[in-house]
PDB file of N, CA, C and O in Angstrom, chain B, residues numbered from 101:
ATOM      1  N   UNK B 101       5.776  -3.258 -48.898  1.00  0.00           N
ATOM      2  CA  UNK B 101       6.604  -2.581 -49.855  1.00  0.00           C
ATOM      3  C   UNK B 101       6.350  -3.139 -51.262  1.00  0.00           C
ATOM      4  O   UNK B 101       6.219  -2.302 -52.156  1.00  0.00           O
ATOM      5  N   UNK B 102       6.265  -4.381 -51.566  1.00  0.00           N
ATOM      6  CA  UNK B 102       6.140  -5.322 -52.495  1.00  0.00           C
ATOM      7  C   UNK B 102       4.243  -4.529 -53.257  1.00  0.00           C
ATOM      8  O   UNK B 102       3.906  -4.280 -54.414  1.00  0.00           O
ATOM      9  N   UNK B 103       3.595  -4.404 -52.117  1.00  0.00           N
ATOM     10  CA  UNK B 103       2.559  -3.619 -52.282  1.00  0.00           C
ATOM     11  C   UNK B 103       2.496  -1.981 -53.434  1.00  0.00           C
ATOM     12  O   UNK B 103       1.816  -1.718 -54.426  1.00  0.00           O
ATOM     13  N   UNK B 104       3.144  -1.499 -52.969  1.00  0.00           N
ATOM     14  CA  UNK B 104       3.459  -0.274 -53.612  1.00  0.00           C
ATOM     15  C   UNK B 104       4.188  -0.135 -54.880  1.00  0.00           C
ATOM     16  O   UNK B 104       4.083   0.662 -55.813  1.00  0.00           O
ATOM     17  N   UNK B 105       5.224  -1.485 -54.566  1.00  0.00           N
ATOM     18  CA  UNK B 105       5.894  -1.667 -56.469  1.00  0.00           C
ATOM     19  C   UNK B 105       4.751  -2.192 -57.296  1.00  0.00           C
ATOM     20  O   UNK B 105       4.665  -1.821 -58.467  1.00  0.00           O
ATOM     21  N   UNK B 106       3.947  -2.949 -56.834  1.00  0.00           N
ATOM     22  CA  UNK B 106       2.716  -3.211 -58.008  1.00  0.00           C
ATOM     23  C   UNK B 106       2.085  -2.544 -57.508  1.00  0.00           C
ATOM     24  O   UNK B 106       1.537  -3.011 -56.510  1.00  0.00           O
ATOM     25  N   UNK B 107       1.902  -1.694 -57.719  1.00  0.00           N
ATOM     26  CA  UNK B 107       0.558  -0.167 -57.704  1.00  0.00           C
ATOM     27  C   UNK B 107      -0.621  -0.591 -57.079  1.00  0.00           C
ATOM     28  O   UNK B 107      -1.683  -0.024 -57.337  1.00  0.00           O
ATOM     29  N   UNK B 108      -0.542  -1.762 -56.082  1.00  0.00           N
ATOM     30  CA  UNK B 108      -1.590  -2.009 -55.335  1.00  0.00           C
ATOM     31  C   UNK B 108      -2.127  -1.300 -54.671  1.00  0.00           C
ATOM     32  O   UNK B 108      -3.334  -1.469 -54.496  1.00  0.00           O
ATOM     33  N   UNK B 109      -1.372  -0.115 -53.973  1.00  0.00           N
ATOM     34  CA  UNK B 109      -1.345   1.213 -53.078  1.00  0.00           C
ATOM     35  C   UNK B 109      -0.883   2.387 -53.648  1.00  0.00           C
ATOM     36  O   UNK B 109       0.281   2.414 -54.046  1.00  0.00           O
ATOM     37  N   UNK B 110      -1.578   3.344 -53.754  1.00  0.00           N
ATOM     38  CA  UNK B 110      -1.369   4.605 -54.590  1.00  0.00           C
ATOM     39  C   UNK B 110      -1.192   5.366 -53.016  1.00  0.00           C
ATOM     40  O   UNK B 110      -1.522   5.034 -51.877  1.00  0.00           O
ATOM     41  N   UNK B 111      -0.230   6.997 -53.830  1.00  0.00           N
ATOM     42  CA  UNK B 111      -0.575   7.737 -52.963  1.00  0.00           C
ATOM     43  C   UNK B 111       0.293   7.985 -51.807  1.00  0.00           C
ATOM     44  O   UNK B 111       0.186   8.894 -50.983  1.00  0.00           O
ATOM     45  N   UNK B 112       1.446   6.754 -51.877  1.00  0.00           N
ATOM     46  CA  UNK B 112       2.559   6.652 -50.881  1.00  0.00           C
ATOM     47  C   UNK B 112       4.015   6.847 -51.731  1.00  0.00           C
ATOM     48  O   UNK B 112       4.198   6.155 -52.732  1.00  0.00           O
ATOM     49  N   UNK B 113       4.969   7.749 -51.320  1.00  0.00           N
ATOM     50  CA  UNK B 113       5.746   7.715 -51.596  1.00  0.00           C
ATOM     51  C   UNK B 113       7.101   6.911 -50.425  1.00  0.00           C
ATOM     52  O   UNK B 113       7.170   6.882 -49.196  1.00  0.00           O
ATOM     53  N   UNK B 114       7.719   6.533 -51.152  1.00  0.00           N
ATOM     54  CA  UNK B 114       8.898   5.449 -50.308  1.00  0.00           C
ATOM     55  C   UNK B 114      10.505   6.351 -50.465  1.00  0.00           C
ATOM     56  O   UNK B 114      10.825   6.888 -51.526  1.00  0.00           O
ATOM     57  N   UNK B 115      11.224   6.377 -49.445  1.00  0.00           N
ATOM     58  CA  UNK B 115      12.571   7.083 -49.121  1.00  0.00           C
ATOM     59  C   UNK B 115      13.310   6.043 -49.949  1.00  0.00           C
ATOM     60  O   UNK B 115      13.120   5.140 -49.135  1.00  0.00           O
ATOM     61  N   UNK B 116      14.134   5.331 -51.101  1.00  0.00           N
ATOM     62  CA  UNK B 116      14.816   4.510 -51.706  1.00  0.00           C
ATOM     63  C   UNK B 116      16.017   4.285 -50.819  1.00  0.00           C
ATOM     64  O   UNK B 116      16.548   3.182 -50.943  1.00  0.00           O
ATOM     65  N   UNK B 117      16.533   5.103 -49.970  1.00  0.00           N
ATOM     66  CA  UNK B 117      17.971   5.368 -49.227  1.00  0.00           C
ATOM     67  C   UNK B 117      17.862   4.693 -48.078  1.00  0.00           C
ATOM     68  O   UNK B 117      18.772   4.408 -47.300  1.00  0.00           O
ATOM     69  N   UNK B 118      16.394   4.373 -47.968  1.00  0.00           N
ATOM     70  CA  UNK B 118      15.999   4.153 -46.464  1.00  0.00           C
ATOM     71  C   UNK B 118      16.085   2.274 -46.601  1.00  0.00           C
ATOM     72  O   UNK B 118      15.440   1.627 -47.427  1.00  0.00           O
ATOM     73  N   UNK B 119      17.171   1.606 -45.434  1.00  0.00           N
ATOM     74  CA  UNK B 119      17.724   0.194 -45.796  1.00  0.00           C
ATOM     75  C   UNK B 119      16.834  -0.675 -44.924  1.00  0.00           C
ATOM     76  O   UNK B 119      16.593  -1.866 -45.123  1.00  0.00           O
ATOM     77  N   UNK B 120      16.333   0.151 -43.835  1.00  0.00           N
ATOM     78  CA  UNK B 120      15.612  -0.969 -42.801  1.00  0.00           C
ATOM     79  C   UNK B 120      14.186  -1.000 -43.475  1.00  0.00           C
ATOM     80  O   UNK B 120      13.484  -1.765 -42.815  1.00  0.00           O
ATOM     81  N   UNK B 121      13.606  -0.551 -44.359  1.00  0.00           N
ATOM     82  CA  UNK B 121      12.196  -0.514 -44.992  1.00  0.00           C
ATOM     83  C   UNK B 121      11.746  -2.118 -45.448  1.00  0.00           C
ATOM     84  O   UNK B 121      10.598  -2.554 -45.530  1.00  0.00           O
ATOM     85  N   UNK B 122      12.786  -2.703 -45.664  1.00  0.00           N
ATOM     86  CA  UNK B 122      12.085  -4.489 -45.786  1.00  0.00           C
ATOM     87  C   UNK B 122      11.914  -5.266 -44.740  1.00  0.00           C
ATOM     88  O   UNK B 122      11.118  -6.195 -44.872  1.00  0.00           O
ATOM     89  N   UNK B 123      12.585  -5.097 -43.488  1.00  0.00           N
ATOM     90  CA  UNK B 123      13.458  -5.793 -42.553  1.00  0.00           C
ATOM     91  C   UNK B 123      12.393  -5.272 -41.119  1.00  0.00           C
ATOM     92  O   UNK B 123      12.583  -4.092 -40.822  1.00  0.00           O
ATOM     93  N   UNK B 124      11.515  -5.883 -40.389  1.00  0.00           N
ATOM     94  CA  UNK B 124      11.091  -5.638 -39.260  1.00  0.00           C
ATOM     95  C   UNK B 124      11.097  -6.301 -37.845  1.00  0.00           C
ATOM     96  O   UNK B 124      10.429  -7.253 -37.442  1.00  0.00           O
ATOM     97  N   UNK B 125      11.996  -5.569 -37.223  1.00  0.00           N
ATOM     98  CA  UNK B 125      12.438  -6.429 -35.776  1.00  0.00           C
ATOM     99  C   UNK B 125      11.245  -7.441 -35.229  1.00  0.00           C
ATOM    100  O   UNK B 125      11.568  -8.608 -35.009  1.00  0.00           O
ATOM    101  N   UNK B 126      10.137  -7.105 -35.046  1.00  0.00           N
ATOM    102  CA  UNK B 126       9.269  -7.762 -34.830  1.00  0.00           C
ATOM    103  C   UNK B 126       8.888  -9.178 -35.546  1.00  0.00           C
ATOM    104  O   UNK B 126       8.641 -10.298 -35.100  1.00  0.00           O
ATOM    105  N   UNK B 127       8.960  -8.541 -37.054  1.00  0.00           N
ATOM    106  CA  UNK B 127       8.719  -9.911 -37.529  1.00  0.00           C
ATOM    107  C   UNK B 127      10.036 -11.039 -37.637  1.00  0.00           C
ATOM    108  O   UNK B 127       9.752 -12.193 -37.961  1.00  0.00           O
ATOM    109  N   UNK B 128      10.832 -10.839 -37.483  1.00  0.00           N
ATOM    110  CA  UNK B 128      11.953 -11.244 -37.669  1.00  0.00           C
ATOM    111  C   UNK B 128      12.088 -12.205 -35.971  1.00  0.00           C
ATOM    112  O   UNK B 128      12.533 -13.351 -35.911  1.00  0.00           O
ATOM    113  N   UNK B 129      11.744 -11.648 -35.116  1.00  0.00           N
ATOM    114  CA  UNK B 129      11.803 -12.120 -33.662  1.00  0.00           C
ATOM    115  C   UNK B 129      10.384 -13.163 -33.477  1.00  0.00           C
ATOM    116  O   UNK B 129      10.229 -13.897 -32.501  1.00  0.00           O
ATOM    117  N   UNK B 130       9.477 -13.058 -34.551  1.00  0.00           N
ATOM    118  CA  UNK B 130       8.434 -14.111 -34.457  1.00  0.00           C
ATOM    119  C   UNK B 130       9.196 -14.991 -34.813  1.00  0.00           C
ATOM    120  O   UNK B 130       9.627 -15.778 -33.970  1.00  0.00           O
ATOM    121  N   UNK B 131       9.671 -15.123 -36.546  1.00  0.00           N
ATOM    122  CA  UNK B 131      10.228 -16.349 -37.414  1.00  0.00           C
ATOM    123  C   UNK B 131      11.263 -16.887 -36.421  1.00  0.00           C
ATOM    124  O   UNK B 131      11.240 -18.117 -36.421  1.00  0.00           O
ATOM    125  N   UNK B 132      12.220 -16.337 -35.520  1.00  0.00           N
ATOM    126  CA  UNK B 132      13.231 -17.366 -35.116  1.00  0.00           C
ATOM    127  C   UNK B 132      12.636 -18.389 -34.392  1.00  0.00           C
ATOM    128  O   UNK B 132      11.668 -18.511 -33.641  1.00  0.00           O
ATOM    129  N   UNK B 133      14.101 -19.549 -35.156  1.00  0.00           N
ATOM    130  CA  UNK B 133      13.282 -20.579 -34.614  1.00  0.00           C
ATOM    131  C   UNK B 133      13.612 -20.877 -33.282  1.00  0.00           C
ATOM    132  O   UNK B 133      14.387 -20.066 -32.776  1.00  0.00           O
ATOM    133  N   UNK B 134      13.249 -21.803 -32.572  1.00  0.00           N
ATOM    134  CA  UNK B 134      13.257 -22.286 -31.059  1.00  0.00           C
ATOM    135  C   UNK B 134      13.769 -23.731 -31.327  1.00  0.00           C
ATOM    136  O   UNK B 134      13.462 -24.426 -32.295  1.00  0.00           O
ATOM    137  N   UNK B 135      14.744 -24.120 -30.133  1.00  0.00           N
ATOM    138  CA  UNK B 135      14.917 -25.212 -29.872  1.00  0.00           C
ATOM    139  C   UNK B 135      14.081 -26.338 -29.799  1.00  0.00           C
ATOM    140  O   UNK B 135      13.154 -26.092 -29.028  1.00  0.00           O
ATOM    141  N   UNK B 136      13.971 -28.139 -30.553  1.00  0.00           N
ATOM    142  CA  UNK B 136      12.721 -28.520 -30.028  1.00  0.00           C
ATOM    143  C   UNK B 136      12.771 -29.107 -29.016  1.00  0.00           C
ATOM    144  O   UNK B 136      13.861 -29.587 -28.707  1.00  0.00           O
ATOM    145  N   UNK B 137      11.689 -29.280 -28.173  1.00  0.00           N
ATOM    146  CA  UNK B 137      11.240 -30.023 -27.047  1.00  0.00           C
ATOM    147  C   UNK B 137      11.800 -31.491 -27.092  1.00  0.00           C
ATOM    148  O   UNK B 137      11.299 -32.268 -27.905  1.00  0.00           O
ATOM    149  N   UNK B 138      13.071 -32.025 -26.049  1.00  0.00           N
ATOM    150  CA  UNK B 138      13.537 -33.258 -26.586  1.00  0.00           C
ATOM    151  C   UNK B 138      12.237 -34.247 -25.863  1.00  0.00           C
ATOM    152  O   UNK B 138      11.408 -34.052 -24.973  1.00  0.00           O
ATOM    153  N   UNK B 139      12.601 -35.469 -26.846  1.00  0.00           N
ATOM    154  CA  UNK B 139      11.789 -36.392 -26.365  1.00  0.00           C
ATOM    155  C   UNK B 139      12.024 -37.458 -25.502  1.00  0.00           C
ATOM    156  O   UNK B 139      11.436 -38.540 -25.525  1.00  0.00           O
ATOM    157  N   UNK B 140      13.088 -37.041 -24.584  1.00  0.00           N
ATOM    158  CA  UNK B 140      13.219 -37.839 -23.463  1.00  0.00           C
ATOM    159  C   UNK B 140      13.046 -37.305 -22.170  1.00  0.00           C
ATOM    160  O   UNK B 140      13.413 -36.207 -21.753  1.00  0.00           O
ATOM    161  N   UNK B 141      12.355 -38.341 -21.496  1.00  0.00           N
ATOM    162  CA  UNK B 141      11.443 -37.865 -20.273  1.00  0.00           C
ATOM    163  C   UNK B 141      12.406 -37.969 -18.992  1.00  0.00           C
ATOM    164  O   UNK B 141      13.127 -38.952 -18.822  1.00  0.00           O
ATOM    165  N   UNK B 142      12.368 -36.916 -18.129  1.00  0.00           N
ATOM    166  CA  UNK B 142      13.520 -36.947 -16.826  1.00  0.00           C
ATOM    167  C   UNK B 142      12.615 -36.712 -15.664  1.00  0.00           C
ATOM    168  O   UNK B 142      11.981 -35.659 -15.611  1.00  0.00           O
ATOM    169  N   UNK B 143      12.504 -37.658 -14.687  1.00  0.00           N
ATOM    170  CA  UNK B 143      12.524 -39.420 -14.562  1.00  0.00           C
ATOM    171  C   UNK B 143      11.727 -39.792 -15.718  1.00  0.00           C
ATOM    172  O   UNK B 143      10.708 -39.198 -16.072  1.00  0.00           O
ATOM    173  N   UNK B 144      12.463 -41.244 -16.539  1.00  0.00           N
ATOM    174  CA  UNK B 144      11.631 -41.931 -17.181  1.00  0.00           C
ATOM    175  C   UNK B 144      10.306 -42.517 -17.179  1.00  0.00           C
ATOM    176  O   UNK B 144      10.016 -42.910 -16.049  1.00  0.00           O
ATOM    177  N   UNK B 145       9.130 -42.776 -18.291  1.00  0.00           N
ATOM    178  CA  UNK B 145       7.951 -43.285 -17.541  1.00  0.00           C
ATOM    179  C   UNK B 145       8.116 -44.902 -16.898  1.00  0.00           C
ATOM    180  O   UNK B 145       8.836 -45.854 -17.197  1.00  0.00           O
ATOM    181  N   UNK B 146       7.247 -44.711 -16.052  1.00  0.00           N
ATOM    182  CA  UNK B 146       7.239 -45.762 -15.566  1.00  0.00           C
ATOM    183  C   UNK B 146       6.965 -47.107 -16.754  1.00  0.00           C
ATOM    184  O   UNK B 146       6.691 -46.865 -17.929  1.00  0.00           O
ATOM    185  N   UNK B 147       7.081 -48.349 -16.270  1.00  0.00           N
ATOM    186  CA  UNK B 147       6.834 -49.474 -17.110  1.00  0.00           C
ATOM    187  C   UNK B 147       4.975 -49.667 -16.632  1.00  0.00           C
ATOM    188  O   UNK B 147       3.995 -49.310 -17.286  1.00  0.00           O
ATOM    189  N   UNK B 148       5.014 -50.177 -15.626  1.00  0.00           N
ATOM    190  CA  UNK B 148       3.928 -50.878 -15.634  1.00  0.00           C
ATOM    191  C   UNK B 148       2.548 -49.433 -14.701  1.00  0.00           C
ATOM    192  O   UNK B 148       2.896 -48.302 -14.362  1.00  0.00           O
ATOM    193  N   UNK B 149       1.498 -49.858 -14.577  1.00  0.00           N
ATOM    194  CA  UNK B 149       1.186 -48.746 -13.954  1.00  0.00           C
ATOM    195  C   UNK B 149       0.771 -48.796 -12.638  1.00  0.00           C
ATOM    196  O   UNK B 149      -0.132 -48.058 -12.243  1.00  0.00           O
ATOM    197  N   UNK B 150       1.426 -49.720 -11.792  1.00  0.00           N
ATOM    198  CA  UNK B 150       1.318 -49.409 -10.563  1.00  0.00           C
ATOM    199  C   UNK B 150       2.813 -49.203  -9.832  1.00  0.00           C
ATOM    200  O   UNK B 150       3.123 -49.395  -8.656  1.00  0.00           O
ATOM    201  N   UNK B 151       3.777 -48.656 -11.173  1.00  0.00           N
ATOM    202  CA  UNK B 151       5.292 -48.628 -10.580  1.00  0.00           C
ATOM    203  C   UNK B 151       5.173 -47.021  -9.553  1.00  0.00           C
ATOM    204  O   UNK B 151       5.964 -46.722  -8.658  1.00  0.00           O
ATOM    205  N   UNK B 152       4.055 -46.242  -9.975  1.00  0.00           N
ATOM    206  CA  UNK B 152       4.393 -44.862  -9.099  1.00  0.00           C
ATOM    207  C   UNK B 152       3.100 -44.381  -9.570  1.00  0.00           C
ATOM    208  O   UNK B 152       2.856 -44.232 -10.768  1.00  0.00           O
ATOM    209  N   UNK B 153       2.065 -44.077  -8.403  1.00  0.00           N
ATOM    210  CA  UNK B 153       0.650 -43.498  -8.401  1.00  0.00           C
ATOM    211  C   UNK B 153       1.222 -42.430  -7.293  1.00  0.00           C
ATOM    212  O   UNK B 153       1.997 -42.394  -6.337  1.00  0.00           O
ATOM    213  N   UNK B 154       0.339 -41.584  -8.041  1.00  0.00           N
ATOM    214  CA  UNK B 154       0.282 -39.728  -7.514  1.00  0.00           C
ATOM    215  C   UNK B 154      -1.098 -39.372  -6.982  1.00  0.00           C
ATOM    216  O   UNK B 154      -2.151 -39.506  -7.605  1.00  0.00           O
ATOM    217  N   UNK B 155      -0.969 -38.955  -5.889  1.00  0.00           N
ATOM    218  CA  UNK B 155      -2.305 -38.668  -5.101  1.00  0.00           C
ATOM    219  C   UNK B 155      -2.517 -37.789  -4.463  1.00  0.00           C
ATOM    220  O   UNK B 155      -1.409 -37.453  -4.043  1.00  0.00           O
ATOM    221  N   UNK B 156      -3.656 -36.762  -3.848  1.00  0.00           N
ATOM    222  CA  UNK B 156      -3.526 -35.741  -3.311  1.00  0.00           C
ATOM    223  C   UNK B 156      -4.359 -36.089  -2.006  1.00  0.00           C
ATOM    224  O   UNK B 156      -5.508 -36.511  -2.137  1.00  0.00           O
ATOM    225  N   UNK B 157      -3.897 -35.948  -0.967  1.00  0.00           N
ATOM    226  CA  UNK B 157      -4.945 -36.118   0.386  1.00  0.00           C
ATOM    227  C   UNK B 157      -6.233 -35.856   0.129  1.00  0.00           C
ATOM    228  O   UNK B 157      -6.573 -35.048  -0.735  1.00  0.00           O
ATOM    229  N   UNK B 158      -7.225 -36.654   1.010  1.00  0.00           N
ATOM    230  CA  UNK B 158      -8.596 -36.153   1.212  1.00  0.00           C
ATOM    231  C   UNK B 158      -8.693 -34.921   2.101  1.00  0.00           C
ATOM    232  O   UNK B 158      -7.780 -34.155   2.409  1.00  0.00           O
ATOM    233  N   UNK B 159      -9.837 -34.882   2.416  1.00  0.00           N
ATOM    234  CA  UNK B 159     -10.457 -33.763   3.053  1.00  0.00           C
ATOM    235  C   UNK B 159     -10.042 -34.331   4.483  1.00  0.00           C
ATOM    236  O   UNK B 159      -9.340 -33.503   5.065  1.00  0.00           O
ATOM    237  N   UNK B 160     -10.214 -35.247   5.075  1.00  0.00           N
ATOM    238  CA  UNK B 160     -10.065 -35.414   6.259  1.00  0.00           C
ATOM    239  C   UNK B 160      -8.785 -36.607   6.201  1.00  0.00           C
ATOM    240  O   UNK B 160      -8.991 -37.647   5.575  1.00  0.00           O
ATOM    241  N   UNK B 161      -7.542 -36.391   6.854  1.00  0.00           N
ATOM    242  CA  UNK B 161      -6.470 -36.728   6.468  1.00  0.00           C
ATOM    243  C   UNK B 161      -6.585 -38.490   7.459  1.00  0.00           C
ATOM    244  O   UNK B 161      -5.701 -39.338   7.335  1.00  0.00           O
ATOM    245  N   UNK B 162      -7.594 -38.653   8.190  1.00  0.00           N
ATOM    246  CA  UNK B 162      -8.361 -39.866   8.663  1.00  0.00           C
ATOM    247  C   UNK B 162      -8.836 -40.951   7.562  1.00  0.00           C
ATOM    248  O   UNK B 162      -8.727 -42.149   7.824  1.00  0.00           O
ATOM    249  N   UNK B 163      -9.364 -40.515   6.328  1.00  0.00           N
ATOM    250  CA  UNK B 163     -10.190 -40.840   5.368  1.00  0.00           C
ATOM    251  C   UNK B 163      -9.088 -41.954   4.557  1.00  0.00           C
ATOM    252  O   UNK B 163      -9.334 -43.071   4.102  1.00  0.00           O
ATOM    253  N   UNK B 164      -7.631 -41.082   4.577  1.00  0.00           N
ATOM    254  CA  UNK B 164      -7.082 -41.394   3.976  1.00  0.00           C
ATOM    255  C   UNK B 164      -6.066 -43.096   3.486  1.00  0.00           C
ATOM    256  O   UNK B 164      -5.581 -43.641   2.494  1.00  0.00           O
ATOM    257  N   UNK B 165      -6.222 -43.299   4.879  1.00  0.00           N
ATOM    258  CA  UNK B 165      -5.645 -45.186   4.876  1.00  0.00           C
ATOM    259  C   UNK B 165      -6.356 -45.877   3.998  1.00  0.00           C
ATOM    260  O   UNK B 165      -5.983 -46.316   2.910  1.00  0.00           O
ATOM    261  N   UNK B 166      -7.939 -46.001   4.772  1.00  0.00           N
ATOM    262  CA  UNK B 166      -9.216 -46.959   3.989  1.00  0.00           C
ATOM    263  C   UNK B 166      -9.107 -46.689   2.648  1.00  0.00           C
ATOM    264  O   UNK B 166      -9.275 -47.685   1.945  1.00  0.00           O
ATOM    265  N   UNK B 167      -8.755 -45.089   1.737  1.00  0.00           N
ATOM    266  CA  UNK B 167      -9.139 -44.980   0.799  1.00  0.00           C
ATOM    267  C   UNK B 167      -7.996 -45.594  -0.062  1.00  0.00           C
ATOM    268  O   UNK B 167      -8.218 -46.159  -1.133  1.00  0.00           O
ATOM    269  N   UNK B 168      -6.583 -45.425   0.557  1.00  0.00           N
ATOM    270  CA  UNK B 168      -5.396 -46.316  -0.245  1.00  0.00           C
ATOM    271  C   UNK B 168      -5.944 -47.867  -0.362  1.00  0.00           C
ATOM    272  O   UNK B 168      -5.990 -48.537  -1.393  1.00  0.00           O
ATOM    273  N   UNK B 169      -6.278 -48.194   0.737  1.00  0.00           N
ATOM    274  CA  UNK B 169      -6.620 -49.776   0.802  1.00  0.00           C
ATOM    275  C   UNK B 169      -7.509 -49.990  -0.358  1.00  0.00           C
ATOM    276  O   UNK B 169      -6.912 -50.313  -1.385  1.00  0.00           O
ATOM    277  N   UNK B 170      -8.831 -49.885  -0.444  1.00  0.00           N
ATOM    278  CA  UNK B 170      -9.327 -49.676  -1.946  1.00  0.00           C
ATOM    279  C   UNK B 170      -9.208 -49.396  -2.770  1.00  0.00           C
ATOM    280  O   UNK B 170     -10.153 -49.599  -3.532  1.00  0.00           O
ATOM    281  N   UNK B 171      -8.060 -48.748  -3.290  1.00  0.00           N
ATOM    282  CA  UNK B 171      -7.435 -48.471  -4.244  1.00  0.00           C
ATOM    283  C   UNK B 171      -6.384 -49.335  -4.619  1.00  0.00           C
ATOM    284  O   UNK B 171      -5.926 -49.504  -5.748  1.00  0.00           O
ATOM    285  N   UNK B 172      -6.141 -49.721  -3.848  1.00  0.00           N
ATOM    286  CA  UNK B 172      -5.004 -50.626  -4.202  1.00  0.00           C
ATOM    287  C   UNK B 172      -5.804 -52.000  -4.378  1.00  0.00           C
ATOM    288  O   UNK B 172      -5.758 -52.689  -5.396  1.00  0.00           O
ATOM    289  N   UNK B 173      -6.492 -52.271  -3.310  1.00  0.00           N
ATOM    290  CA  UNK B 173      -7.256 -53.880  -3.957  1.00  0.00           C
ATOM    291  C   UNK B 173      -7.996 -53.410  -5.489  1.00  0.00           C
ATOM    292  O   UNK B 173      -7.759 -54.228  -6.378  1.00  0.00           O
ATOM    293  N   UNK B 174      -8.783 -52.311  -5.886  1.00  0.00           N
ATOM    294  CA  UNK B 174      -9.385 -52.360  -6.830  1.00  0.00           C
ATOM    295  C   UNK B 174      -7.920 -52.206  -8.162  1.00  0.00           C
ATOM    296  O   UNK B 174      -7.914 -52.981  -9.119  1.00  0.00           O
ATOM    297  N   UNK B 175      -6.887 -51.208  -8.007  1.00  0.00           N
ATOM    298  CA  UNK B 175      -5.697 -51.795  -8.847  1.00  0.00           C
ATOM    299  C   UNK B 175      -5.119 -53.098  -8.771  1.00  0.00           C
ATOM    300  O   UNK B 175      -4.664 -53.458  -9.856  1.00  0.00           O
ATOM    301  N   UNK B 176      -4.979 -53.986  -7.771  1.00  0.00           N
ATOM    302  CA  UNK B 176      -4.935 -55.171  -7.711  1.00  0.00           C
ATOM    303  C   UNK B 176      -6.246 -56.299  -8.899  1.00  0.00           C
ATOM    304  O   UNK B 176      -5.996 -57.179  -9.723  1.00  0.00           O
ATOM    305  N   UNK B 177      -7.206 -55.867  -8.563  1.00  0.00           N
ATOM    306  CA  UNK B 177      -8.132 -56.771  -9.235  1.00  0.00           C
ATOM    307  C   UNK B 177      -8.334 -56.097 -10.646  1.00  0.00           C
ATOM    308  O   UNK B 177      -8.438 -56.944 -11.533  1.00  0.00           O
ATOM    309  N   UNK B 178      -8.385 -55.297 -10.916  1.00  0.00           N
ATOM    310  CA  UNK B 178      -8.601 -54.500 -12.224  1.00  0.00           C
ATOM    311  C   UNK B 178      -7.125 -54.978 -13.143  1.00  0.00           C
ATOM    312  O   UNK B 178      -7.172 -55.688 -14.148  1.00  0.00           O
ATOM    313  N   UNK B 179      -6.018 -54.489 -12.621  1.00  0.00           N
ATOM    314  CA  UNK B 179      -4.656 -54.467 -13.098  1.00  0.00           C
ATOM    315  C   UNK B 179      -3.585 -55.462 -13.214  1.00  0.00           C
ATOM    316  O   UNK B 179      -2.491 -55.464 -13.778  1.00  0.00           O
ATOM    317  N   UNK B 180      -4.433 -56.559 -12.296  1.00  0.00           N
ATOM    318  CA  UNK B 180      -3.348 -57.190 -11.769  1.00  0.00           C
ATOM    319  C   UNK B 180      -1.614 -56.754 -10.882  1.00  0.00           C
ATOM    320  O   UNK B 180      -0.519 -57.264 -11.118  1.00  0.00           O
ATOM    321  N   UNK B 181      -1.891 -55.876 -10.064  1.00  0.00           N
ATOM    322  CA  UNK B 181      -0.225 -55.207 -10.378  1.00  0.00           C
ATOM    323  C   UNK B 181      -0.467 -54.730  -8.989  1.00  0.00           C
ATOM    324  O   UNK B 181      -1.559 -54.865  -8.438  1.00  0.00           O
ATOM    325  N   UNK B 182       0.534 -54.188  -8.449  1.00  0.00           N
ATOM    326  CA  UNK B 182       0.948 -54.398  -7.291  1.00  0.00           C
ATOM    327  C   UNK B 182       1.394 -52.559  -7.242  1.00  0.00           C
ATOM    328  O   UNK B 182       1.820 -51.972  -8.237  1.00  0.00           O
ATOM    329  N   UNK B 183       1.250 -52.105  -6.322  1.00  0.00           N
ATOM    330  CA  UNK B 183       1.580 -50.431  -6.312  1.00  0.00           C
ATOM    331  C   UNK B 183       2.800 -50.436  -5.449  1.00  0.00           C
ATOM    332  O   UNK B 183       2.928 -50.803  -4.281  1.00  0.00           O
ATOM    333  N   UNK B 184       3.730 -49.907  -6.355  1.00  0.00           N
ATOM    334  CA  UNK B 184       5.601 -49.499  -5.444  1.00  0.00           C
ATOM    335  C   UNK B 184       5.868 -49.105  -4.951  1.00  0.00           C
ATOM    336  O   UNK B 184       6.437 -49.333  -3.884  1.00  0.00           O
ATOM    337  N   UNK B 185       5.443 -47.792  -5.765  1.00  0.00           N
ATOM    338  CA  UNK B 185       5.114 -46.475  -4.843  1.00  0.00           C
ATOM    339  C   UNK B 185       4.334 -45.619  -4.728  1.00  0.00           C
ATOM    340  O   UNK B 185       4.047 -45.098  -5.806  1.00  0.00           O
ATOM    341  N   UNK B 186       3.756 -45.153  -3.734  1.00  0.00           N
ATOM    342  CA  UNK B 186       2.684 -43.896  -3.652  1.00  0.00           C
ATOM    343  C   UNK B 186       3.236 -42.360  -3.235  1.00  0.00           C
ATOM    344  O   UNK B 186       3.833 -42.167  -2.177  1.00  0.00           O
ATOM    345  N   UNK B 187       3.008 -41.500  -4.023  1.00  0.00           N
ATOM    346  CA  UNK B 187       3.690 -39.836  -3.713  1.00  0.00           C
ATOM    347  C   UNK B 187       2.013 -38.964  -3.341  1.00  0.00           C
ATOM    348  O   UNK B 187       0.993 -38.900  -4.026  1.00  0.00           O
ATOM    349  N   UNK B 188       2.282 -38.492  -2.204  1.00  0.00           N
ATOM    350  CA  UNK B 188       1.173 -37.486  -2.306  1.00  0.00           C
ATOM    351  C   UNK B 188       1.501 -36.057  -1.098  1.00  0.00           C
ATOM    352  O   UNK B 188       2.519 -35.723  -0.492  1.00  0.00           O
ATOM    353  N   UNK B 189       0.479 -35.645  -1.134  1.00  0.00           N
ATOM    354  CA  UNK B 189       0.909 -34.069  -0.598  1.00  0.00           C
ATOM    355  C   UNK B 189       1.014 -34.028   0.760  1.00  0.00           C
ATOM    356  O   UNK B 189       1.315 -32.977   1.325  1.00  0.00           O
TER     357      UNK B 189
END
């Protein structure tokens, strides 16, 4: 509209009576704003990083003891730290 009062655009005539001509639902439903994302985490993070390791089974659900055991000695020797808990599928 702002367009047409400085003669940027010829050739269009505008209804003056007409009230919704500035105002577009659309754009108006982009600009609102949104709540922000709080910054507290539900469960909290853990402290150290062997308080809770996430894992998904192997292929052969056999595989799976030996491969905790190495994992845990190599977080043991790497980390120093001790694993609390383990979650997996």
């Amino acid at each position: 509209m702002q367009m047409i009062r400085n003669n940027a655009i010829t050739g269009i005539s505008l209804d003056p009576s007409e009230t919704t001509m500035d105002r577009c639902d659309s754009c108006e439903y982009a600009k609102a704003t949104r709540k922000p994302i709080g910054k507290v985490q539900d469960p909290p993070r853990r402290e150290d990083s062997g308080d809770e390791v996430h894992s998904d089974l192997l292929r052969a659900k056999d595989e799976a003891f030996n491969a905790y055991k190495y994992y845990e000695a190599w977080a043991n020797t790497q980390f120093d730290t001790k694993i609390k808990r383990l979650r997996s599928d």
